[in-house]
Structure formats: structure tokens, C-alpha cells
PADOSE-843142 format. One record per residue (C-alpha): x negated, y negated, z. Coordinates in nm, 4 decimals, decimal comma. Example, Ala and Ser with C-alpha at 12.3 -4.5 7.8 and 13.67 -1.06 7.14 Angstrom:
<lumvos>
+----------+----------+----------+
:       c1 :       c2 :       c3 :
+----------+----------+----------+
:  -1,2300 :   0,4500 :   0,7800 :
:  -1,3670 :   0,1060 :   0,7140 :
+----------+----------+----------+
</lumvos>
This chain:
<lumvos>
+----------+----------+----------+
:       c1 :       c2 :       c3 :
+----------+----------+----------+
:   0,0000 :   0,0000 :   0,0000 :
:  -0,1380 :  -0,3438 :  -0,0701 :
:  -0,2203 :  -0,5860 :   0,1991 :
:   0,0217 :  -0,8957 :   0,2605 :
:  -0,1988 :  -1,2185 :   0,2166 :
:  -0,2442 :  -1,4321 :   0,5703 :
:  -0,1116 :  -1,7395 :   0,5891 :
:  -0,3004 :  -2,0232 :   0,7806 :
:   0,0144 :  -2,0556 :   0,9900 :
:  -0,0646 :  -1,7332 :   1,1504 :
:  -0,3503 :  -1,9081 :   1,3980 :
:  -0,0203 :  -2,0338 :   1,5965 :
:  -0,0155 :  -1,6595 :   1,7617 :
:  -0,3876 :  -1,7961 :   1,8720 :
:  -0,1991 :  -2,1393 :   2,0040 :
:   0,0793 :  -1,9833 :   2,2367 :
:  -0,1201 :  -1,6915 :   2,3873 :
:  -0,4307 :  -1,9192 :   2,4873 :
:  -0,1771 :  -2,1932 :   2,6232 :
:  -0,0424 :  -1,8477 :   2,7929 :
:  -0,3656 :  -1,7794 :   2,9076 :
:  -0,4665 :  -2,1332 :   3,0811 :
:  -0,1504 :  -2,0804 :   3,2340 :
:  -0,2434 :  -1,7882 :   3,4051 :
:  -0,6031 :  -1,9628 :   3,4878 :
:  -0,3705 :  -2,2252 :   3,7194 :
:  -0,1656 :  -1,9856 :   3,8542 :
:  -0,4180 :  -1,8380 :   4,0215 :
:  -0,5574 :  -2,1514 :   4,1514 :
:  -0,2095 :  -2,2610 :   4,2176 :
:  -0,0204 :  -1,9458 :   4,4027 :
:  -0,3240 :  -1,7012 :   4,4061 :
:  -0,2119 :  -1,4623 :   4,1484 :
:  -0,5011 :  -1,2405 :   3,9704 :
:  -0,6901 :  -1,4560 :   3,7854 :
:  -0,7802 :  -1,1075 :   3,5665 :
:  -0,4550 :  -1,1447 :   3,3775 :
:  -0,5418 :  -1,4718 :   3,2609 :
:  -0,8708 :  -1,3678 :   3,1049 :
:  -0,7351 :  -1,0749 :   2,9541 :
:  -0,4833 :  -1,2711 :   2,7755 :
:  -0,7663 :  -1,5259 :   2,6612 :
:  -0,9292 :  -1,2310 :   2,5310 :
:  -0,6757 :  -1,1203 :   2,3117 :
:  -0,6157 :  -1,4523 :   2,1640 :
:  -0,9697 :  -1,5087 :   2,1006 :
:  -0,9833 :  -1,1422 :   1,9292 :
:  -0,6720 :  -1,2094 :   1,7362 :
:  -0,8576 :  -1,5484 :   1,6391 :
:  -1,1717 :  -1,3613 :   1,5498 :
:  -0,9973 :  -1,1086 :   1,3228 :
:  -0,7383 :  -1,3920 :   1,1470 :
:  -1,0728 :  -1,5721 :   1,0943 :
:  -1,2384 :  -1,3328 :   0,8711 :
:  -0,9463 :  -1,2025 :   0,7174 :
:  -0,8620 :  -1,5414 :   0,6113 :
:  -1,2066 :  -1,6363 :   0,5166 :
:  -1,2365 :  -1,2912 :   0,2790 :
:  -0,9088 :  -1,3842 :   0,1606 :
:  -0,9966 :  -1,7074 :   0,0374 :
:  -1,3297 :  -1,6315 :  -0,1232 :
:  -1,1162 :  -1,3704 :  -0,3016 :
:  -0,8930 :  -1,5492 :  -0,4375 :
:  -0,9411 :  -1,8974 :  -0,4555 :
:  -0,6668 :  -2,0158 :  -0,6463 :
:  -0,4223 :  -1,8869 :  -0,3552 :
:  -0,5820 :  -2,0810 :  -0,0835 :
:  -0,6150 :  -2,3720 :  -0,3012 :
:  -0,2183 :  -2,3223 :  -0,3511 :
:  -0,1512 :  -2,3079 :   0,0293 :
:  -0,3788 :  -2,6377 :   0,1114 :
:  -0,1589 :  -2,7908 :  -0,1514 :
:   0,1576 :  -2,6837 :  -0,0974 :
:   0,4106 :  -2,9567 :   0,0318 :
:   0,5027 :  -2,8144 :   0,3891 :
:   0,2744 :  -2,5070 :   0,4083 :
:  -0,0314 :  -2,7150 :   0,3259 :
:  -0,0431 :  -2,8944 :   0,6545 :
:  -0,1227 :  -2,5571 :   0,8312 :
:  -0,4759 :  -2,4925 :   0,7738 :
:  -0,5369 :  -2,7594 :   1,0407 :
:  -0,4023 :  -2,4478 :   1,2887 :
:  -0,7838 :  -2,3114 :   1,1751 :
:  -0,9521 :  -2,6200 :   1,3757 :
:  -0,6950 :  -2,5703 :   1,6693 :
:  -0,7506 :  -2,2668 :   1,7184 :
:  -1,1052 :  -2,2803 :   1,7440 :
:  -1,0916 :  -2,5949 :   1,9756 :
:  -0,8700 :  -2,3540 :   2,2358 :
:  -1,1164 :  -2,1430 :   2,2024 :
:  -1,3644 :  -2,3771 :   2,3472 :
:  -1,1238 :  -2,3760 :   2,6977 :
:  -1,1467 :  -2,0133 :   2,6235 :
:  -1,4993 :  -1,9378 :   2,6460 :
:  -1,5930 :  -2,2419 :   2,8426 :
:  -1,5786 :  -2,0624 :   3,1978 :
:  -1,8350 :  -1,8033 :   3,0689 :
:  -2,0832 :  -1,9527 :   2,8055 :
:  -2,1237 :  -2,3553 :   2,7601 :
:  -2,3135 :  -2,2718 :   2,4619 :
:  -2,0888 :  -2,0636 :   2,2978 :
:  -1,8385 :  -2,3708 :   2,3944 :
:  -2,0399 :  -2,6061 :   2,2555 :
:  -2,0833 :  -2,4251 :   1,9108 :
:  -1,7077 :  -2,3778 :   1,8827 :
:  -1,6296 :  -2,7576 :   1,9601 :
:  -1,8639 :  -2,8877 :   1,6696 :
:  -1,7375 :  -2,5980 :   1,3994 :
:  -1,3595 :  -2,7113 :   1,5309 :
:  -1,4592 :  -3,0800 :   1,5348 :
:  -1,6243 :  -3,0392 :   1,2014 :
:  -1,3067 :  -2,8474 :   1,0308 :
:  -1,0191 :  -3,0921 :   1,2075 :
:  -1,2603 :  -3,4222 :   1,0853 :
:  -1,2797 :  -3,3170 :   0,7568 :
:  -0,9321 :  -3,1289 :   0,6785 :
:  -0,7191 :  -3,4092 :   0,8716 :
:  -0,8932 :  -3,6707 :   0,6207 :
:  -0,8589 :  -3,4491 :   0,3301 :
:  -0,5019 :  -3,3791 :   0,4122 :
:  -0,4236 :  -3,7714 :   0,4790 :
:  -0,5731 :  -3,9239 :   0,2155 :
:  -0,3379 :  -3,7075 :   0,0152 :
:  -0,0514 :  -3,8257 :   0,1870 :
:  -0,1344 :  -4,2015 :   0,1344 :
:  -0,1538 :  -4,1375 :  -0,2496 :
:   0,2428 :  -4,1141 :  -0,2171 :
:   0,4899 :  -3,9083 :  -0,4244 :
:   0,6254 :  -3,6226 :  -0,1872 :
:   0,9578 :  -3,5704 :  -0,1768 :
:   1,1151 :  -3,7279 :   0,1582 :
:   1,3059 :  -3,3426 :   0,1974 :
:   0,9175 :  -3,2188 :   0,2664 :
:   0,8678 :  -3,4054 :   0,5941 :
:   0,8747 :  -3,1704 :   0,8326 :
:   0,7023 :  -3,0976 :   1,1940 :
:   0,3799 :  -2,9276 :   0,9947 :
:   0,2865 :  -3,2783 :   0,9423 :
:   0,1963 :  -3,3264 :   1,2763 :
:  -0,0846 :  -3,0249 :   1,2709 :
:  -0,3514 :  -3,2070 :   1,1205 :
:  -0,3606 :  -3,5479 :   1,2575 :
:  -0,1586 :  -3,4776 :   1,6133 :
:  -0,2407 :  -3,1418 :   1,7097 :
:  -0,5852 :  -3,1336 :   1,5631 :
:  -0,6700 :  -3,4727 :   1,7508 :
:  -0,5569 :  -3,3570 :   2,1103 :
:  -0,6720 :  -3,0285 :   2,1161 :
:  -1,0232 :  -3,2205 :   2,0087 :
:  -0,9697 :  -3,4393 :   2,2425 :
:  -0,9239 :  -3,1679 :   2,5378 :
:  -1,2069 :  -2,9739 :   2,4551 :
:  -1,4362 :  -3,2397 :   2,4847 :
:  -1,3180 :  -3,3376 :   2,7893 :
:  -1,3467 :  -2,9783 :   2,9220 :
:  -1,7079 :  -3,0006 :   2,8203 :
:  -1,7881 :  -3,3423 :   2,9455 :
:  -1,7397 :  -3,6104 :   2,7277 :
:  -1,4426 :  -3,7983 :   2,8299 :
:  -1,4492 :  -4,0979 :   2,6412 :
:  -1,4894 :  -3,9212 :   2,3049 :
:  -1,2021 :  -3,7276 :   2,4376 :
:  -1,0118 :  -4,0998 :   2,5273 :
:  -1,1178 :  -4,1605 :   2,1164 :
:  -0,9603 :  -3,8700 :   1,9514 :
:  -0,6393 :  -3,8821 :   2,2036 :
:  -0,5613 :  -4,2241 :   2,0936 :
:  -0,5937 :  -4,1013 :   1,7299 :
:  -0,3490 :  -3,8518 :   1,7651 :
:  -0,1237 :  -4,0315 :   1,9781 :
:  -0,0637 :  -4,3135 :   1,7588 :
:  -0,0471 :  -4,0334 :   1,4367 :
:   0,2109 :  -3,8502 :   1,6701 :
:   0,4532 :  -4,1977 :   1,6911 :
:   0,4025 :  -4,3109 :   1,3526 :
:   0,4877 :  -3,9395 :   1,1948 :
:   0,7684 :  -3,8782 :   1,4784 :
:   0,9890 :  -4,1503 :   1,2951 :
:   1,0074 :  -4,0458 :   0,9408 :
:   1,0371 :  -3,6875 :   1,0600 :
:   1,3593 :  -3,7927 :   1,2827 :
:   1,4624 :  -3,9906 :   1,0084 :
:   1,4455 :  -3,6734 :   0,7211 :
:   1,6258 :  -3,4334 :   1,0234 :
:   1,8884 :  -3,6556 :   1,0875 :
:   1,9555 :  -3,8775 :   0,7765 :
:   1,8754 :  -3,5968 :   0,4686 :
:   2,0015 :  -3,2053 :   0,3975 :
:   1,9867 :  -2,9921 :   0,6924 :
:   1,6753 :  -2,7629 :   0,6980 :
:   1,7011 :  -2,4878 :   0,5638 :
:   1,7142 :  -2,1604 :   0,7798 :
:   1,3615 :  -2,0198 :   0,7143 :
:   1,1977 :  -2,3869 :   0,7553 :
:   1,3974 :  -2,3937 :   1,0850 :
:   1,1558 :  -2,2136 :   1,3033 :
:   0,9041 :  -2,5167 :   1,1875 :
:   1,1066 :  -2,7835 :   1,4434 :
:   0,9430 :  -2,5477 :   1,7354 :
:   0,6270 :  -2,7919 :   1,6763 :
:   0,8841 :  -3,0668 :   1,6995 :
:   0,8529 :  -3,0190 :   2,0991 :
:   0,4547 :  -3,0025 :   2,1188 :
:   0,3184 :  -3,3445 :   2,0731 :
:   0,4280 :  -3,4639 :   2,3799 :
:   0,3145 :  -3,1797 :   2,6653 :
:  -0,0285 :  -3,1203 :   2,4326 :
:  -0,1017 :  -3,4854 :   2,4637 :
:  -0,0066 :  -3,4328 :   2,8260 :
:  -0,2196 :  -3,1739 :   2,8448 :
:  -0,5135 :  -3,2989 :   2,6663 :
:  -0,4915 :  -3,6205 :   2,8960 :
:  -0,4925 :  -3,3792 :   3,1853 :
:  -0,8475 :  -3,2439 :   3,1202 :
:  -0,9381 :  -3,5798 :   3,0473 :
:  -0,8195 :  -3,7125 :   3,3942 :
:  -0,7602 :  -3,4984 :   3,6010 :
:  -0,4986 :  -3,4589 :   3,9347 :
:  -0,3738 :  -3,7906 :   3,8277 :
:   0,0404 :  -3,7771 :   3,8414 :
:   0,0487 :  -4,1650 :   3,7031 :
:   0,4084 :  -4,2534 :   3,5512 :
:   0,2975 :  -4,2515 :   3,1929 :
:   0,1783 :  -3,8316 :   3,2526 :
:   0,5201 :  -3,7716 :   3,4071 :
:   0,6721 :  -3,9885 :   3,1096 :
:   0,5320 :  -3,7601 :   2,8604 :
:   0,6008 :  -3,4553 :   3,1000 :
:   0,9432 :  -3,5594 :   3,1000 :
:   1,0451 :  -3,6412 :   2,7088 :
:   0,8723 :  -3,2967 :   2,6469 :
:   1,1322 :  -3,1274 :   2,8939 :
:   1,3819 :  -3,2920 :   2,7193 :
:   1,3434 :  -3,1729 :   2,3389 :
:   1,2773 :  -2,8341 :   2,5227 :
:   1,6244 :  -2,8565 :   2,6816 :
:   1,7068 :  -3,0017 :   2,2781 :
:   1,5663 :  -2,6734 :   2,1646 :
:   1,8226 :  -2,4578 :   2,4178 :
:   2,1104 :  -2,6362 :   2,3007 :
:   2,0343 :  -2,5790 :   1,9173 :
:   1,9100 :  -2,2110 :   1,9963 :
:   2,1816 :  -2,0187 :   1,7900 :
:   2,1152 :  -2,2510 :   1,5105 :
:   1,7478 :  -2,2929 :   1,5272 :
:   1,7331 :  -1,8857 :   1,5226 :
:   1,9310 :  -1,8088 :   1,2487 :
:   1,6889 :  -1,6779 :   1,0687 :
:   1,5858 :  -1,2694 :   1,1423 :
:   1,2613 :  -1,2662 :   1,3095 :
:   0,9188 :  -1,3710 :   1,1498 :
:   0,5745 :  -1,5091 :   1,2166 :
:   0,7047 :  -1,8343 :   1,2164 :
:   0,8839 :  -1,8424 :   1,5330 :
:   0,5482 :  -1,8755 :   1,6844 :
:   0,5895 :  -2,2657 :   1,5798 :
:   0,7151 :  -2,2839 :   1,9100 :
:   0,4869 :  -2,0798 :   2,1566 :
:   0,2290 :  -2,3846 :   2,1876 :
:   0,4853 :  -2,6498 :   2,2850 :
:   0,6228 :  -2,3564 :   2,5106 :
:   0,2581 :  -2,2985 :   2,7168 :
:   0,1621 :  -2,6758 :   2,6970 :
:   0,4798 :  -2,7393 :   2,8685 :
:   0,3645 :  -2,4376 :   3,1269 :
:  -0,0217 :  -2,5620 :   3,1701 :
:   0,1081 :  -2,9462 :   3,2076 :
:   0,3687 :  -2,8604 :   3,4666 :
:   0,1160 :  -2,6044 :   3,6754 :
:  -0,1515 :  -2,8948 :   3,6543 :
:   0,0791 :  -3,1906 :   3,7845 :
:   0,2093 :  -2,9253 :   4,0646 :
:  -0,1369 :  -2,9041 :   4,1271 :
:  -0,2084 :  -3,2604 :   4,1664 :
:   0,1044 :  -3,3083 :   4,3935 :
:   0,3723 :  -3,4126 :   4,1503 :
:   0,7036 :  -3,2818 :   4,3478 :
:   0,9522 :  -3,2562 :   4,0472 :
:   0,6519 :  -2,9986 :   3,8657 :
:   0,5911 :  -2,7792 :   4,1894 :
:   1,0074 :  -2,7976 :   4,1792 :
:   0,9918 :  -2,6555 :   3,8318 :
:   0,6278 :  -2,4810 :   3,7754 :
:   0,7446 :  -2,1307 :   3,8663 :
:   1,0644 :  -2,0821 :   3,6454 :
:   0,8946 :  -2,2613 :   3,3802 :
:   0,5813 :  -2,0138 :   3,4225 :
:   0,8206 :  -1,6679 :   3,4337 :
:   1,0258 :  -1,7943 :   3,1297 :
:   0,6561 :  -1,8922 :   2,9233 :
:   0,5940 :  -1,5749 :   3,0152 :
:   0,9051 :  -1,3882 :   2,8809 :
:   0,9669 :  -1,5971 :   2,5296 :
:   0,6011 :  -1,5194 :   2,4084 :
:   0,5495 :  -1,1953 :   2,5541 :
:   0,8687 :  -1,1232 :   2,3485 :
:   0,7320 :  -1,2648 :   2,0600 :
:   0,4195 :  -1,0608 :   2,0652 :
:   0,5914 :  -0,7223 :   2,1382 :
:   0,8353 :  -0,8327 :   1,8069 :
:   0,4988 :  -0,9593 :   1,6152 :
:   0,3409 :  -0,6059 :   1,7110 :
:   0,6099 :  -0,4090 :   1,5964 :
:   0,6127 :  -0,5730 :   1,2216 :
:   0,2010 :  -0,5026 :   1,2378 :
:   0,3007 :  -0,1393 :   1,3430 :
:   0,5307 :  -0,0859 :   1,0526 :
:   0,2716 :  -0,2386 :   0,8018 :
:   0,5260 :  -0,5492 :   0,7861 :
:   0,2920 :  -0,8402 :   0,8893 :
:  -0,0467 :  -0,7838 :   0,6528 :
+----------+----------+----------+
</lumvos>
């Protein structure tokens, strides 16, 4: 049987399990729970990173054209930005046990985000996409790219380069957040296989929380709980539009919404750690349901691999 080609949208399994993962790392710190599980779920997203890696990297030298298809592509071709994400969660990753290592994967993510987000914009600015094609993928390059850089350096010391790409992506967040708003609510109504997509709707918010976190840490100042709390909000969004947003028969693509999920989950266990009394309120039901949504997806997502349905 011939393999499936990988999409670049399948580095948002790496996403949601290592947000999974730093969750775990805080809730051992935070209720003493065995800080064992955390690692071993780090593990797996860094071997699931290592093997999407090389498949996608054989893949592409391959068969050019393909790739070249998928970078250019008017909603997929946001998503090889998930390449530099996933390599700058990585650095949190491997931080604990080898700075080097760390430091390696923060310039090869820097160095892929820098030049893909560029790439990527500077088509953008050249005009002429069709205003149906806005979607949340948008975000990946400039937004998600620019915080996760932003918390990786600040996990490995450098702060105010951290403060530099965090402002990048927060002002790319606000000006992109409008005309996607705008398409959702004034155009056609996605359609049911782009729906999954809206699940990185509700990241930009908690990652930027998140990065700012690791960039200042135990601080509960209003503007942390503001972005703590807008995030809860198109969470609770999500729960209302669940039989709508899910109308599609499982896929890949529902993993769009595992790294809002854990962000939510590490930003909440880190202001409960720094005192905040709404987050220790809400850390622990947030944490068990984290917990259940993408350990569902992965049992799902190993089922399809076990029935040769996935690659």
C-alpha cells in the first residue's frame, strides 16, 4: 500500500502533547504529582517530532513540487510555520536536561520561524487572496511562531529578546484577529472540514500568556489575568459551538485545538502558582479535562495510524 503524504499541519500533535507535558512539569511543583509522567509525555512529543521531521524532510526532497504546492496553498500554506513551533517547544522540552541541545534547537527554530514568517508575509502584502481564505492558519507564522520564540528564549535566558519577539506577535495577533472575525462573521460559513481550523482561533491569547509567563515569572499583574481571561472565554465560545465545530468525522485536524487547550492548562497552573485565586479555583478541572480531550485525541490519532489510515 502506498504511503499517505504528511502534511506540515501534523507538527500540531507535537503542540498539544508538549503543552500536555509542561503541564504535568507544574503539577508536580504545584500538588506534588510524579513529575515522571510529565517527562514521559515530553518524550513522546519530542519522538513524534523527530519522526514527522524526517518524514517530512524525505518527503519534500522527493517530491518537490508537492511541498512547493503546500507552502503555496491559500489556507494550508500557513502551516509549515508548525515546523519552527515545534522545534521551539522542544527547546522547553529538552531544556531541563541539556542547555546545549536547547540552545541548538532555539537557533534551527529561530532560524526556520525568521525566515518562513517573512517568506510567508511578504506574500501576503503582495495582495490578491480571496477574503473566503482568511482563516485561523494565518496566525501560525507570525503569532504562534513569535511567542513560542519568544518563550524559549526566555526559558534560556534572554528575556528581552524574548520581550522583542512577544511584541511582534502580539501586535500580528490583533491586527490578523480583525479580518479573521470579520471573514467568520460577515462571509459564507466555513465549511465543515476547515472547521476544526477555528481550534487555533482560541490560542493566541493563553500562548502569549504563556510565553509572557516564562518571560516574567509569578507575576499575576491585571494585563496576565486579562489575557487569562479572554482565552477562557473563546474556550467557553468553543463549548457552546461544539456540535457545530465537530461536524466533521474525526481527522488530524482536530489537533488545531490541543495547543490552545494545554496553553490554557500551563497558564492557569503557573498563575495558581504565583497566587492568583480565580486559577488555583480553576487549575485542577482545567488540568483533568486537558488531560481527557487530548489523551482522546491521541488514542483516536493512534487508531487511524493502526489501521494504516494516517500515513
Amino acid at each position: 500500500m502506498k504511503s499517505k503524504p504528511v502534511p506540515a499541519s501534523f507538527f500540531g500533535m507535537v503542540l498539544g502533547l508538549s503543552g500536555l507535558g509542561q503541564a504535568w512539569r507544574l503539577a508536580a511543583t504545584l500538588w506534588g504529582w510524579p513529575p515522571l509522567v510529565g517527562e514521559a509525555v515530553l518524550a513522546l512529543a519530542a519522538l513524534i517530532w523527530l519522526l514527522l521531521l524526517l518524514r517530512y524532510g524525505w518527503q519534500a526532497l522527493r517530491d518537490p513540487a508537492r511541498s512547493q504546492q503546500e507552502f503555496l496553498h491559500p489556507v494550508q500554506g500557513s502551516t509549515p510555520a508548525l515546523l519552527g513551533v515545534a522545534t521551539l517547544l522542544m527547546v522547553l522540552a529538552v531544556l531541563p536536561h541539556s542547555r546545549a541541545l536547547a540552545s541548538l534547537l532555539l537557533v534551527l527554530g529561530l532560524g526556520w520561524h525568521l525566515g518562513f514568517a517573512l517568506w510567508h508575509s511578504g506574500i501576503l502584502w503582495k495582495g490578491g487572496r480571496e477574503g473566503t481564505d482568511t482563516v485561523p492558519t494565518l496566525y501560525l507564522p507570525t503569532v504562534a511562531g513569535n511567542f513560542t520564540s519568544a518563550a524559549a528564549l526566555g526559558a534560556l535566558g534572554h528575556p528581552q529578546w524574548g520581550w522583542l519577539f512577544l511584541g511582534a506577535g502580539f501586535f500580528s495577533w490583533l491586527a490578523l484577529e480583525s479580518q479573521i472575525l470579520q471573514r467568520l462573521t460577515q462571509q459564507a460559513s466555513l465549511p465543515v472540514a476547515q472547521r476544526p481550523l477555528l481550534g487555533i482561533q482560541f490560542a493566541p491569547p493563553v500562548v502569549c500568556l504563556m510565553a509572557a509567563l516564562i518571560l516574567y515569572p509569578g507575576s499575576v499583574t491585571p494585563w496576565l489575568l486579562m489575557l487569562w481571561g479572554y482565552g477562557l472565554f473563546q474556550l467557553l465560545l468553543g463549548l457552546r459551538l461544539w456540535r457545530w465545530l465537530g461536524a466533521q468525522r474525526f481527522a488530524p485536524s482536530y489537533w488545531a485545538y490541543t495547543f490552545g487547550v494545554a496553553a490554557t492548562t500551563v497558564g492557569t497552573l503557573k498563575l495558581a502558582l504565583a497566587g492568583a485565586e480565580p486559577a488555583r479555583l480553576l487549575a485542577l478541572p482545567i488540568f483533568i479535562a486537558a488531560n481527557l480531550f487530548i489523551g482522546y485525541l491521541t488514542l483516536r490519532t493512534a487508531h487511524l495510524l493502526w489501521r494504516r489510515e494516517l500515513i
